[in-house]
C-alpha positions as CSV (number, residue, x, y, z in Angstrom):
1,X,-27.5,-0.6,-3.0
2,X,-24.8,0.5,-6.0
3,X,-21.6,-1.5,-5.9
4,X,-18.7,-1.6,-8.4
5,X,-17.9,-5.7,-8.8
6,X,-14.8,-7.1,-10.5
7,X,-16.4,-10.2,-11.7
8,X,-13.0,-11.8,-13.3
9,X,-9.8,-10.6,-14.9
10,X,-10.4,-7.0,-16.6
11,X,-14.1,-7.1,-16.1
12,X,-15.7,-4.6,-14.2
13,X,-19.6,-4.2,-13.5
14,X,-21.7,-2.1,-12.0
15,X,-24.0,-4.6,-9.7
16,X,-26.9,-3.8,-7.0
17,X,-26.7,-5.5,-3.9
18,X,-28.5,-5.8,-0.7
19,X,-28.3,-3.1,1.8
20,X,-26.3,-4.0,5.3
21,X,-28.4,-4.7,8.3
22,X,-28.0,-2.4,11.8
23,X,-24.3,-3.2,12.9
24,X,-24.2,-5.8,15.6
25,X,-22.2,-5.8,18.9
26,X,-18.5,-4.6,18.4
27,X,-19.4,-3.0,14.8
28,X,-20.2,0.0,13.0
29,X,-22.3,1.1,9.7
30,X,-19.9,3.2,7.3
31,X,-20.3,4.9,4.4
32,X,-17.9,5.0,1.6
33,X,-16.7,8.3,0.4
34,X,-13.4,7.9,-0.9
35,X,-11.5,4.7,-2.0
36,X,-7.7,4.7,-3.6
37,X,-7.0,2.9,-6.0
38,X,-3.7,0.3,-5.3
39,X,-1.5,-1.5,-7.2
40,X,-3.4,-4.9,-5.6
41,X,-6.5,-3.4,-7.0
42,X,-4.3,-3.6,-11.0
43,X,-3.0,-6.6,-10.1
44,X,-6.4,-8.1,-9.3
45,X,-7.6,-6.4,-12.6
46,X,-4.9,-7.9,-14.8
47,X,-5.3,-11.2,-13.0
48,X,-1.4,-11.0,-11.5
49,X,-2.5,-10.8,-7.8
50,X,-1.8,-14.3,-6.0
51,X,-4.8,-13.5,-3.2
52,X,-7.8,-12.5,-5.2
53,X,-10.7,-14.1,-5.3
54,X,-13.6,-13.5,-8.1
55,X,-15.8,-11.9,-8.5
56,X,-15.3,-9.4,-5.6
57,X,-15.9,-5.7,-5.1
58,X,-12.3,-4.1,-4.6
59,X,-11.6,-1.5,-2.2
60,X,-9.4,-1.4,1.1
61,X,-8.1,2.1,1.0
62,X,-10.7,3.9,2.3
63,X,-12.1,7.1,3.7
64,X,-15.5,6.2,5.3
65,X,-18.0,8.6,7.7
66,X,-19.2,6.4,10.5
67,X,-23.4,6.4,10.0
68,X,-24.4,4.3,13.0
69,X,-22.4,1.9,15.9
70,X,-22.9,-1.4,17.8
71,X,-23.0,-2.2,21.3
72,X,-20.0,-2.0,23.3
73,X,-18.4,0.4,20.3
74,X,-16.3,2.9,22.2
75,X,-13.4,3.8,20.3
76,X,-15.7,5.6,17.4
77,X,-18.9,8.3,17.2
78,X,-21.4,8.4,14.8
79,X,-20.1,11.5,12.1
80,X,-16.3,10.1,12.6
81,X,-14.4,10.6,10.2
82,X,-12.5,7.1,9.7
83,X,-9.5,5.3,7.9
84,X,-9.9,1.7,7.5
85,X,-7.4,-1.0,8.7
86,X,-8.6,-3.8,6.0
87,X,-6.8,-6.5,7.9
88,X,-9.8,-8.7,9.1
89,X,-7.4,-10.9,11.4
90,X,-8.8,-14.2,13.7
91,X,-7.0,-13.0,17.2
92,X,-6.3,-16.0,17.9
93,X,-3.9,-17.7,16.0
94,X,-0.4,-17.8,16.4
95,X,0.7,-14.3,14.7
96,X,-2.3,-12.9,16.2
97,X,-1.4,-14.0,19.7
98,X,2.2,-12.5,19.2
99,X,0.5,-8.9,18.0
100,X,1.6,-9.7,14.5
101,X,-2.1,-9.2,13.2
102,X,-0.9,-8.5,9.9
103,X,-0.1,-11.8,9.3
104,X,-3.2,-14.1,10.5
105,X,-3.3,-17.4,9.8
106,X,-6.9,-16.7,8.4
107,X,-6.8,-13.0,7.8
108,X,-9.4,-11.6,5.1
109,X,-8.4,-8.5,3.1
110,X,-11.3,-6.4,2.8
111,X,-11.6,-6.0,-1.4
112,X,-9.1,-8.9,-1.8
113,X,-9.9,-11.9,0.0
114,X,-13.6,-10.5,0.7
115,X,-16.0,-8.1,-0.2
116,X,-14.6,-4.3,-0.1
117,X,-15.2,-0.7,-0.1
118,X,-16.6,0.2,-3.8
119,X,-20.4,0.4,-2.7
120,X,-22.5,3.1,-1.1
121,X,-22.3,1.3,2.9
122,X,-20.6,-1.5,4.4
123,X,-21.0,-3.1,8.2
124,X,-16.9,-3.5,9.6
125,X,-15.8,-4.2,13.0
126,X,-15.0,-1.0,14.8
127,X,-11.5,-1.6,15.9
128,X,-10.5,-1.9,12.4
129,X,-11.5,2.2,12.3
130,X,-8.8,5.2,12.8
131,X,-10.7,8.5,13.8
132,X,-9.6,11.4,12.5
133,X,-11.0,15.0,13.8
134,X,-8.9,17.0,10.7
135,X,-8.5,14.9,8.1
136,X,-10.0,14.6,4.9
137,X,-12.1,11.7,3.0
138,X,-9.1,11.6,0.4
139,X,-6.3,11.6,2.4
140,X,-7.5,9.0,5.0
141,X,-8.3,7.0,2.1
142,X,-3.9,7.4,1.2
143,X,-3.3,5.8,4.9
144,X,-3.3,2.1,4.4
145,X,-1.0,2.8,1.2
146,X,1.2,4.7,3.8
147,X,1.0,1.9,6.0
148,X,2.2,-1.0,3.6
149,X,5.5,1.8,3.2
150,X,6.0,2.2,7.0
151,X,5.7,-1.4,7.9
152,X,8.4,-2.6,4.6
153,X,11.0,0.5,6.2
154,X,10.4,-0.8,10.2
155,X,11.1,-4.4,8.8
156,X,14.6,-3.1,7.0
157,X,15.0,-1.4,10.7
158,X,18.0,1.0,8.7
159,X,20.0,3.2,10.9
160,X,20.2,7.2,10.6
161,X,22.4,7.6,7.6
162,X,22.2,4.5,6.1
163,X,22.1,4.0,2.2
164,X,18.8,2.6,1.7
165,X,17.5,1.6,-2.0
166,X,13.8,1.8,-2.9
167,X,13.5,-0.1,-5.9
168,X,9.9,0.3,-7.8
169,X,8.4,4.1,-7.7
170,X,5.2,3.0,-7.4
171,X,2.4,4.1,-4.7
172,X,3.9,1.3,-2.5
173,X,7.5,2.4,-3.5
174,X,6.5,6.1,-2.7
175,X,5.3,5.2,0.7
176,X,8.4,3.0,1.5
177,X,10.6,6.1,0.1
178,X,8.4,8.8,2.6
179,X,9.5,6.5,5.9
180,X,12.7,6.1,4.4
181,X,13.0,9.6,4.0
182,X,11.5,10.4,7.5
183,X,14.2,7.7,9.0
184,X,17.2,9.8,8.0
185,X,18.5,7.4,5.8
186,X,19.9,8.4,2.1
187,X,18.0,7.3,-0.4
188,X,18.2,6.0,-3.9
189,X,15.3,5.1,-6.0
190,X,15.8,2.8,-9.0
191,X,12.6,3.0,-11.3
192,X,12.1,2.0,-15.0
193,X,9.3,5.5,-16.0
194,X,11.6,8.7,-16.0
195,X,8.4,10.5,-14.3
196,X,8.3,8.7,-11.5
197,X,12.0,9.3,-10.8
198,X,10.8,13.1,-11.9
199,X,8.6,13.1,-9.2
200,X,10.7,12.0,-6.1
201,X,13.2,14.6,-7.4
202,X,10.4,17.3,-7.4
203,X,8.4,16.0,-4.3
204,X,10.9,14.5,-2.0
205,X,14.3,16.4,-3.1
206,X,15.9,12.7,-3.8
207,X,19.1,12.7,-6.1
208,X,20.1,9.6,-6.0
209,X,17.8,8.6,-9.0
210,X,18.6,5.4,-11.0
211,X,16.3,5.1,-14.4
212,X,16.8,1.2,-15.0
213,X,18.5,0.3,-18.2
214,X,20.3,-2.8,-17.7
215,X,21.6,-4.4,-14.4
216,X,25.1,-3.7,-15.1
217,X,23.9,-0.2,-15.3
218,X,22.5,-0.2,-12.2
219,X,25.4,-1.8,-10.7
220,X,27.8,0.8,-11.9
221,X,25.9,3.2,-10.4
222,X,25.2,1.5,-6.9
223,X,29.1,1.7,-6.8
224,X,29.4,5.3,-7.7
225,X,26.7,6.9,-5.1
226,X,27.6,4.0,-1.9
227,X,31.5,4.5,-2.8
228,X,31.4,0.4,-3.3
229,X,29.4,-0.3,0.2
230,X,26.1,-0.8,-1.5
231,X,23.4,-0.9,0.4
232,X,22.0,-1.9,3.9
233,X,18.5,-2.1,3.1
234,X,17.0,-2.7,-0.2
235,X,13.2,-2.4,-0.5
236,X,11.9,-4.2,-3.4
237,X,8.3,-2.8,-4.4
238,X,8.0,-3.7,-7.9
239,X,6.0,-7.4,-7.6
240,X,8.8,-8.0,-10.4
241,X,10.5,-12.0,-10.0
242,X,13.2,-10.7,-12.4
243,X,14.3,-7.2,-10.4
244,X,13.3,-9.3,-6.9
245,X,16.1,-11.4,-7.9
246,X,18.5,-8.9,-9.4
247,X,18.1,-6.9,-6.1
248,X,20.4,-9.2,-4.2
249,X,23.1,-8.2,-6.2
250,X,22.9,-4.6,-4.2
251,X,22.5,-5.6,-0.7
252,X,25.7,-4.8,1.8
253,X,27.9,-7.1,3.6
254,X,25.7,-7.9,6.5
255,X,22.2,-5.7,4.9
256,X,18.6,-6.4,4.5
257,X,16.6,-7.5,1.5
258,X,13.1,-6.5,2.1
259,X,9.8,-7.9,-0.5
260,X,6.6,-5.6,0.1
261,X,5.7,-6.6,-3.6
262,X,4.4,-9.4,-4.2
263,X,4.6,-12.2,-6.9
264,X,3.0,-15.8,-8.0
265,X,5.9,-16.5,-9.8
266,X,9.0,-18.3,-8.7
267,X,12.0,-16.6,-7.3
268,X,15.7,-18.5,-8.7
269,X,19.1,-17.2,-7.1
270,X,22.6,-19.0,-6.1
271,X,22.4,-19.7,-2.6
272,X,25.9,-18.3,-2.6
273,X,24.3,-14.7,-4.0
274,X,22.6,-14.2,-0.1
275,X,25.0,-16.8,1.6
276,X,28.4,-14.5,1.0
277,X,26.9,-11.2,2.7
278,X,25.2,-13.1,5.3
279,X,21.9,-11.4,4.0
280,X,18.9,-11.0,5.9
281,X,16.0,-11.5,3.5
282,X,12.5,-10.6,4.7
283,X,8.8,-10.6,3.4
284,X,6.6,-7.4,4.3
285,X,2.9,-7.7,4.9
286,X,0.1,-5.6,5.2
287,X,0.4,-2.9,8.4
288,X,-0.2,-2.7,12.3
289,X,-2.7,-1.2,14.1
290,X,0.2,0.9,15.3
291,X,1.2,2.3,11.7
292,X,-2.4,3.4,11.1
293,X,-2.7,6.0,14.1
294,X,1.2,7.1,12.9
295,X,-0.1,8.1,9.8
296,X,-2.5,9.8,10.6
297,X,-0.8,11.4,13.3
298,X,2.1,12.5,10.7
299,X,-0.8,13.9,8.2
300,X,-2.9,15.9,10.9
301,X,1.1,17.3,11.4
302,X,2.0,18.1,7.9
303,X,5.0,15.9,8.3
304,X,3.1,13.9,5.3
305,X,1.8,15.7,2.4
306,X,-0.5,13.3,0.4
307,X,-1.7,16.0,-2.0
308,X,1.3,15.6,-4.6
309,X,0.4,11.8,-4.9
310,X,-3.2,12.2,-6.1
311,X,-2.7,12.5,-10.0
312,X,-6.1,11.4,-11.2
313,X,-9.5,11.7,-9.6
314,X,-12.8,10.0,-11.1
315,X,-16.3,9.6,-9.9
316,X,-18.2,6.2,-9.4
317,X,-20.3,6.4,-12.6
318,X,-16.9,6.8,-14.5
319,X,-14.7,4.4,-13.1
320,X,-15.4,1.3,-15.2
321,X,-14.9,3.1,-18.1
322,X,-10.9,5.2,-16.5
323,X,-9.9,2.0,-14.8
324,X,-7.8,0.2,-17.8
325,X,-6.0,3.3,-18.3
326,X,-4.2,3.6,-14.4
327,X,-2.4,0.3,-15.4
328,X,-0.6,1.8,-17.8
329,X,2.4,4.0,-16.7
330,X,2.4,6.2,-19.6
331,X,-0.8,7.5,-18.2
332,X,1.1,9.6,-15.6
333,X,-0.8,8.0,-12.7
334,X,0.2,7.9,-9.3
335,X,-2.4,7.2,-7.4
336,X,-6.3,7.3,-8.3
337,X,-8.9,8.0,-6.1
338,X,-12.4,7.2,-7.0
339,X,-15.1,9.3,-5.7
340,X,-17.9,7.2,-4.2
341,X,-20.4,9.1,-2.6
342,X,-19.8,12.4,-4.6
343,X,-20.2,14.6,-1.7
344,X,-18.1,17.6,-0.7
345,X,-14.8,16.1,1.4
């Protein structure tokens, strides 16, 4: 069976592997169709990601046809239509126990801490698929990216009419900014690539754009659109140590400081910087089961649009060879999606 393998740091290779038995009780066959590519999928390229294991075939954002189902499997039908939660949690651990299953003790990222998506079929427990009877291949493969956004806004928990700062205009960043958005909150987005800032002015209507020159730039102009307040959330999605730092110094008196990028490197502030504000700092992880039937829900809808955010599109045979070029921001990419079975969505 074809698989795509990342065997170490910026070295992809096209590898045959043995075909998955009959799904067992409580699991279900799938085929890949359509897989996104993610900004953990770069960092695990370039070697930056702190969870990657080698070698490992990537892919967790997913759009997968259900082809046959276990005993006791009730909640999908062969021919489904799926997006995959790629949170492989214990259920019995202490987060688990408390309905925090995105952050098991144990938990295995499908494509991170395991084997993923890239490959022709793959056996996954069932109640890690969300059905959808509308949707296509490509945009339930956007969900979990959605997800990661959803979960980093919930964790801020901002009011209606809230400043709220997205900093990072990345696919993460752009899902943060869509809940944002959809929480009536007024946004600002700080990014370093004028496109990207181009984009959320084109896509989402957003004004309060903030091309990142300097941090005494940025701190002029945090004064100018809050009238001084700054901000009550501040949604860090860059993975940066240097702007996860700096972004202290634009949380409110009494706001949130949320990190849904991630880094391996150490973060130094003055304890003062977060003591004075009495700032609430918070890590954001993965996505609940609840934020997956949202999404889709909001899709199905057209309260989400995912079609602006797919900028490049290549097949399976050709995705060794475009991969290199997604990690480079001049490219224009905003999200990739690799086409895996090369069927008709």
């Amino acid at each position: 069976m074809r698989a795509i393998s990342l065997l170490e740091p910026e070295k992809f290779s096209h590898v045959d592997v043995q075909a998955p038995a009959s799904p067992g009780p409580g699991m279900a066959l799938v085929k890949t169709h359509r897989m996104g590519i993610c900004g953990t999928d770069l960092g695990g390229y370039l070697g930056k990601f702190p969870f990657f294991g080698y070698p490992r075939i990537i892919g967790h954002e997913l759009g997968v046809e259900v082809l046959e189902i276990g005993e006791g499997v009730g909640n999908v039908s062969v021919g489904d239509r799926c997006s995959i939660e790629p949170y492989l949690n214990c259920g019995s651990c202490y987060a688990c126990r408390r309905g925090a299953t995105n952050c098991c003790q144990t938990n295995q990222t499908l494509g991170v801490m395991c084997d993923g998506g890239l490959c022709e079929r793959f056996v996954i427990r069932a109640d890690k698929l969300h059905a959808s009877r509308t949707l296509r291949y490509e945009q339930l493969a956007l969900v979990e990216t959605l997800a990661i956004g959803c979960h980093a806004v919930d964790r801020g928990d901002n009011g209606e009419g809230d400043h709220v700062m997205v900093i990072g205009a990345g696919p993460i960043g752009l899902s943060a900014i869509e809940f944002a958005r959809l929480s009536g909150a007024q946004v600002t987005v700080v990014d370093m690539v004028e496109s990207r800032l181009e984009f959320c002015r084109q896509t989402y209507g957003i004004e309060n754009l903030i091309r990142f020159q300097s941090p005494e730039q940025v701190s002029e102009e945090v004064q100018r659109i809050t009238g001084g307040d700054r901000y009550a959330v501040v949604i860090d999605a860059t993975g940066n140590p240097h702007s996860m730092t700096g972004a202290m110094h634009h949380v409110a008196q009494t706001g949130t400081l949320v990190y849904v990028g991630i880094t391996n490197q150490n973060l130094t502030f003055e304890h003062a910087t977060m003591h004075k504000p009495e700032m609430t700092i918070k890590a954001s992880r993965n996505a609940l089961p609840t934020d997956f039937a949202r999404i889709i829900r909001l899709i199905e809808e057209g309260t989400i649009d995912t079609e602006p955010w797919i900028t490049h599109r290549v097949s399976f045979d050709n995705m060794i060879a475009e991969f290199d070029s997604y990690t480079r921001p001049e490219t224009g990419v905003i999200k990739a999606v690799v086409d895996v079975s090369g069927e008709q969505q």
